[in-house]
C-alpha positions as CSV (number, residue, x, y, z in Angstrom):
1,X,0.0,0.0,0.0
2,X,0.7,3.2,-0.5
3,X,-0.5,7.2,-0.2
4,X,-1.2,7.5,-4.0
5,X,-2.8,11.2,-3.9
6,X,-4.6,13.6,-1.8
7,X,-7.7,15.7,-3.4
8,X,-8.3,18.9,-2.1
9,X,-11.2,21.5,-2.6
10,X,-10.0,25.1,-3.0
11,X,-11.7,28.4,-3.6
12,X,-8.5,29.9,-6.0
13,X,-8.0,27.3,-8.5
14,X,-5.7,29.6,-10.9
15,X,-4.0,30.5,-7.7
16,X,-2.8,26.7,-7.1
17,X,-2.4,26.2,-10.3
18,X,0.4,28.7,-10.2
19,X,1.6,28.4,-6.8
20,X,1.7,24.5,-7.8
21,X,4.6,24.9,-10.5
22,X,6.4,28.0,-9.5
23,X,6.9,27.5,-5.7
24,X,6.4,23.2,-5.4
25,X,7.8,22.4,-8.7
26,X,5.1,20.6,-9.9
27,X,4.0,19.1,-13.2
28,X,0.1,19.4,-14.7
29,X,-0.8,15.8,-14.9
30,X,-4.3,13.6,-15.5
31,X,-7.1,15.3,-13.9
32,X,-8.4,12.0,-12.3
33,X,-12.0,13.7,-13.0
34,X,-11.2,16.7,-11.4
35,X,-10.2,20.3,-12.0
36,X,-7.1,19.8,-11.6
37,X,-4.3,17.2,-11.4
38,X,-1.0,17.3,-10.6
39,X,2.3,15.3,-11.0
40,X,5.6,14.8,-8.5
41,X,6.7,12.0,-10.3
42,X,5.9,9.6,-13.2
43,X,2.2,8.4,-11.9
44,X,-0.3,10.4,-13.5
45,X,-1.3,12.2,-10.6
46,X,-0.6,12.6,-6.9
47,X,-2.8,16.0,-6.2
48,X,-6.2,16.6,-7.5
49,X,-8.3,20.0,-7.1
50,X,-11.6,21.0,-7.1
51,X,-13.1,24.4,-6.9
52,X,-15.2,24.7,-3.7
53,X,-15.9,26.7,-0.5
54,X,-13.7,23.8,1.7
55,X,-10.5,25.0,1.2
56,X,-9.1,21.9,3.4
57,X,-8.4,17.9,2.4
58,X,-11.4,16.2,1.1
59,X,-10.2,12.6,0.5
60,X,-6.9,10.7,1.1
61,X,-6.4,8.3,-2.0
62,X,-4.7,5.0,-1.3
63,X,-3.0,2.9,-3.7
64,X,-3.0,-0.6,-3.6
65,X,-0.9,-3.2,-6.0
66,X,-4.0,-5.2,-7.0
67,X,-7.7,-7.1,-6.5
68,X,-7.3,-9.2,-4.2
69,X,-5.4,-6.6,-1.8
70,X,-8.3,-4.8,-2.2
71,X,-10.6,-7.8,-1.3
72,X,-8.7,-8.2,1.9
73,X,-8.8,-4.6,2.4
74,X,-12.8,-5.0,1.9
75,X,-13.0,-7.7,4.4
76,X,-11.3,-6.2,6.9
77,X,-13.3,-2.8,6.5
78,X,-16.5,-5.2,7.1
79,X,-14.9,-7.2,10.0
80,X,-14.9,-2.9,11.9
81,X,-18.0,-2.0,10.8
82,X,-16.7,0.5,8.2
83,X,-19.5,0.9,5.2
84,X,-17.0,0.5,2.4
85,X,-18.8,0.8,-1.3
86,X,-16.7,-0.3,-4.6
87,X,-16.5,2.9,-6.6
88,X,-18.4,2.7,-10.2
89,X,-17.1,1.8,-13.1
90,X,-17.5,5.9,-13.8
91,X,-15.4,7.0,-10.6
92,X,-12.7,4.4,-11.5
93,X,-12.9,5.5,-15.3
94,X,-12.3,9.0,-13.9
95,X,-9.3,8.3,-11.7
96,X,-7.9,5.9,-14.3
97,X,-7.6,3.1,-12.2
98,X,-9.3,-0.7,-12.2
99,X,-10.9,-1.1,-9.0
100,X,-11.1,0.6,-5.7
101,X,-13.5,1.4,-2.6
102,X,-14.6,4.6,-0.6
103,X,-15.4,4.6,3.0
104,X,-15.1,7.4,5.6
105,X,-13.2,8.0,8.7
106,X,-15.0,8.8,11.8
107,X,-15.2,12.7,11.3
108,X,-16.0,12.3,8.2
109,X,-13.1,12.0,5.7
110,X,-13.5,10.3,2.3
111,X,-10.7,7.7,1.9
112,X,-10.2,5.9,-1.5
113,X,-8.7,2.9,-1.9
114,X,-7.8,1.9,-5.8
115,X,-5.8,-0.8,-7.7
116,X,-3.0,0.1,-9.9
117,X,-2.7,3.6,-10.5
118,X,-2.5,4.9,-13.9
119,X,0.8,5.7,-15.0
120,X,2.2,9.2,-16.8
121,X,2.5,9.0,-20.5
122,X,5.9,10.8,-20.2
123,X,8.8,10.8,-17.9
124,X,8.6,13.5,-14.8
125,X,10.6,17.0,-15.8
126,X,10.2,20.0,-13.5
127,X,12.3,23.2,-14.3
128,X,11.2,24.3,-10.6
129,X,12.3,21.0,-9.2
130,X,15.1,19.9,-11.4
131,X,16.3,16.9,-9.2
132,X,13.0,15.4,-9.1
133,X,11.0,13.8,-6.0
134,X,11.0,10.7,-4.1
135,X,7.4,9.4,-4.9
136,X,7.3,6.0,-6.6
137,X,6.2,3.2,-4.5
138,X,6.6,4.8,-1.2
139,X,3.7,6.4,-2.6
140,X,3.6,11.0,-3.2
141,X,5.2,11.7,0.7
142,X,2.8,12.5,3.6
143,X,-0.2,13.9,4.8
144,X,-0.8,15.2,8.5
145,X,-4.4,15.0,9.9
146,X,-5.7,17.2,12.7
147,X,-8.0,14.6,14.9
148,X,-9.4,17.7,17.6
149,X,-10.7,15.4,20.7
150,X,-11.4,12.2,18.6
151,X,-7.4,11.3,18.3
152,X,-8.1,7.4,19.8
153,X,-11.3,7.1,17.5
154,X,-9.5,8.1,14.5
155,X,-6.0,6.2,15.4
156,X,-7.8,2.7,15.8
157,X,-10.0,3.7,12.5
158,X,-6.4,3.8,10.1
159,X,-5.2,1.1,12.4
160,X,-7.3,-1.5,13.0
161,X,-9.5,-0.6,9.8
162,X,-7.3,0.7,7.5
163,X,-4.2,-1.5,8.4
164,X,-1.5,1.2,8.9
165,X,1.2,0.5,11.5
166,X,2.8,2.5,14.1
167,X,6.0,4.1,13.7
168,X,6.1,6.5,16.4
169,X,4.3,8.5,19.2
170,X,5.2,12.2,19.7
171,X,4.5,13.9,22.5
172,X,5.6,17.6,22.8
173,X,5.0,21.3,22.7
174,X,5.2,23.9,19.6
175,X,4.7,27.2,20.6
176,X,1.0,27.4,22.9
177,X,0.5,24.2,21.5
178,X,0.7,20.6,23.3
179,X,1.4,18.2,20.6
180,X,0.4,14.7,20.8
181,X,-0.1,12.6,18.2
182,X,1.2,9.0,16.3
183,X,3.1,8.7,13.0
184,X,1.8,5.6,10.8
185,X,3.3,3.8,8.2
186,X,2.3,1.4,4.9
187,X,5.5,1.0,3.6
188,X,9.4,1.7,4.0
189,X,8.7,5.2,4.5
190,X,8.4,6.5,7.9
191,X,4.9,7.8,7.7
192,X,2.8,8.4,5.2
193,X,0.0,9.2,7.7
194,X,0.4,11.5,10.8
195,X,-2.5,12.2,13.4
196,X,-2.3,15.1,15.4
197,X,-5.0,16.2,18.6
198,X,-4.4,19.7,17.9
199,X,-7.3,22.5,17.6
200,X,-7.2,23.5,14.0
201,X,-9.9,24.9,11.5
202,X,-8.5,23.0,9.1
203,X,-8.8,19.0,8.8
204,X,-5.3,19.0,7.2
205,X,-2.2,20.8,9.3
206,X,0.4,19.7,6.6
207,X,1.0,17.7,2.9
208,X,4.5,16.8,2.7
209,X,6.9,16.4,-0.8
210,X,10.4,14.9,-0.9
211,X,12.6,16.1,-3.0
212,X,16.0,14.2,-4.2
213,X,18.3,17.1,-3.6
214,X,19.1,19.3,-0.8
215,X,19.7,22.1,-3.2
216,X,16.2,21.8,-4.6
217,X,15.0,22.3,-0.6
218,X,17.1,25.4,-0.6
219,X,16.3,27.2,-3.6
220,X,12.4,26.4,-2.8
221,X,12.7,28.0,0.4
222,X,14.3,30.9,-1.2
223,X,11.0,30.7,-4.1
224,X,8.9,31.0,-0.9
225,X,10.5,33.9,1.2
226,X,10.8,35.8,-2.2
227,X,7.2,35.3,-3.4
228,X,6.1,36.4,-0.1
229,X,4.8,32.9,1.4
230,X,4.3,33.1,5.0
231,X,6.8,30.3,6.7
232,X,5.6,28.2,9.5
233,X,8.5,26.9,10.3
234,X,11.7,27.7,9.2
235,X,14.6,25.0,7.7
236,X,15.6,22.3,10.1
237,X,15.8,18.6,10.6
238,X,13.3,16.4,12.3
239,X,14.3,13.6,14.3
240,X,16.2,9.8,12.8
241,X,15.1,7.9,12.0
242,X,12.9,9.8,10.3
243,X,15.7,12.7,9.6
244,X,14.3,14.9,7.0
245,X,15.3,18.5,6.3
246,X,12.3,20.2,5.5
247,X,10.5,24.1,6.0
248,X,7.5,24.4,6.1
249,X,4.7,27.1,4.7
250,X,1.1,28.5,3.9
251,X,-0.8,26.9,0.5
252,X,-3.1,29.3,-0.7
253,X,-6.1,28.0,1.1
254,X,-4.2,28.0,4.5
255,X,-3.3,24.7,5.6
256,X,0.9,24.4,4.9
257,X,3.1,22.2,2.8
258,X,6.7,20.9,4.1
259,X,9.4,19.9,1.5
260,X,12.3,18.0,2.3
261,X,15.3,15.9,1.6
262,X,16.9,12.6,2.8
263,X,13.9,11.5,4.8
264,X,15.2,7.9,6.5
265,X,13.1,4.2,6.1
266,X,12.1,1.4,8.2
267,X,11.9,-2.1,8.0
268,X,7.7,-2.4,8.5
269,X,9.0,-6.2,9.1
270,X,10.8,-5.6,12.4
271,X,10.5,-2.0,13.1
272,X,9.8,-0.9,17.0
273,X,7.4,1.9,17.4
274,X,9.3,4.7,19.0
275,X,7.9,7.6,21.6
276,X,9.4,11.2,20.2
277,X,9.4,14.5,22.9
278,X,10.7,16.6,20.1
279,X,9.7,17.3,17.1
280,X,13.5,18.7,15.6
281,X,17.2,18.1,16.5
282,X,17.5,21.8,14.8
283,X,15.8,24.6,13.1
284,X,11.8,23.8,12.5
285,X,11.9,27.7,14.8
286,X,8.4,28.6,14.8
287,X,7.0,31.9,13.2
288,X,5.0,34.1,14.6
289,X,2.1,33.1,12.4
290,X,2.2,29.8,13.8
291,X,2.3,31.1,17.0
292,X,-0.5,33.1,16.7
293,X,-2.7,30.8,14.4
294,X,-2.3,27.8,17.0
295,X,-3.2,30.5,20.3
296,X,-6.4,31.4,18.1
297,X,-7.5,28.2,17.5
298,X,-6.9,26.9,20.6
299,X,-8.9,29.7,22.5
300,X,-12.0,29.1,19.6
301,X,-11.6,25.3,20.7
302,X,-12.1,26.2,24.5
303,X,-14.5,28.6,23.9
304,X,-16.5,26.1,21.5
305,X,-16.1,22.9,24.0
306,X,-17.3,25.6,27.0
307,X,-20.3,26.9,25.5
């Protein structure tokens, strides 16, 4: 299994469509029967848009290597009481694959879960990103969920529903925020799924990209700062053996996107679930827009859970 693509719903499609290839380095790709798709690598697709009001995640997408994974995907769904329905022959027309499922999480996000997914006609070439991203089978990079109060509801869901595997617990503090969360994996990457009990407004905190070169990180933090981009946080390096060198920064409809380089693996076969109390051996300094965002929401959280 992998994290085959995330489709979002945004309000400024031109305005991704831009910020996608000048600041990312992305390549247009197959629309997947949306808007707008959106390449890192040679599958056809790894981000699909919409135009709509959201401005957040609206599904995860899941690739899987063929039918009968996705029958024993199926049967495990059934066996937690997930309502799983196989997509039409339409939907799976549309996103170019041959089979696949949709089912919700417990708040309410779509997850689809497809068999082989379609391939680019032509080789991945980004003048933005000219050393390319780490995609392939370890599937586009990662995407970071806020779960609000529900975090054990929503960790056995991809657990014990889904069949991802823990990689590691964090528990620690950024800025006013107390962050707790877990770090799941499919595959040899170390996470292609994080959960996080933070207050946000937006479902998803944070979509991340690899790139192959640490000069490509550099030169797109220096895209970012010069188009005006509000950081998040600024360059530093998480934790092995995850280890990735990464910034992150605000996407047009609010929610950030990390890119980083030399991100480590595990062994899924024999790999001990770790607990993390930091988040960075250096850098990853918060702005004051992350400061303030996270004090906001958590006061609207308190205020909301009070009244």
């Amino acid at each position: 299994m992998q994290l085959g693509y995330l489709v979002f719903e945004v309000r400024n499609l031109k305005r991704w469509q831009e910020f996608a290839g000048t600041i990312l380095g992305c390549m247009e790709g197959d629309r997947g029967g949306e808007a707008l798709g959106l390449r890192v690598d040679d599958a056809a697709y790894r981000l699909l848009l919409r135009e709509g009001k959201a401005d957040d995640i609206v599904a995860l997408g899941w690739g899987l290597q063929d039918r009968p994974e996705l029958a024993r995907l199926a049967d495990r769904l059934r066996a937690c009481g997930v309502d799983a329905i196989e997509m039409s022959a339409r939907d799976c027309e549309a996103r170019g694959v041959e089979a696949g499922l949709r089912f919700a999480d417990p708040l309410g996000l779509i997850n689809e879960a497809v068999v082989d997914l379609p391939r680019a006609k032509s080789s991945f070439r980004s003048e933005t990103m000219p050393g390319g991203f780490t995609a392939g089978d370890l599937g586009l990079g990662h995407a970071v969920l806020s779960t609000g109060h529900r975090a054990a509801e929503l960790e056995r869901f991809y657990i014990e529903a889904l069949g991802l595997a823990l990689t590691e617990n964090i528990a620690t503090k950024v800025g006013p925020l107390r962050v707790e969360g877990v770090f799941l994996h499919c595959n040899r990457r170390h996470h292609s799924l994080a959960l996080i009990a933070v207050p946000s407004r937006k479902r998803l905190l944070h979509f991340m990209l690899q790139a192959n070169r640490l000069r490509d990180v550099g030169l797109a933090l220096e895209r970012t700062k010069a188009a005006g981009i509000p950081l998040s946080l600024e360059l530093g390096q998480h934790p092995d053996p995850d280890g990735t060198i990464s910034f992150y920064a605000a996407t047009p409809s609010g929610f950030d996107f990390e890119i980083g380089v030399g991100s480590g693996e595990i062994d899924p076969a024999s790999h001990q679930p770790e607990v993390k109390t930091r988040t960075s051996d250096w850098g990853h300094a918060p702005s004051a827009r992350l400061k303030l965002r996270g004090a906001f929401d958590l006061l609207v959280d308190r205020f909301r859970r009070a009244a």
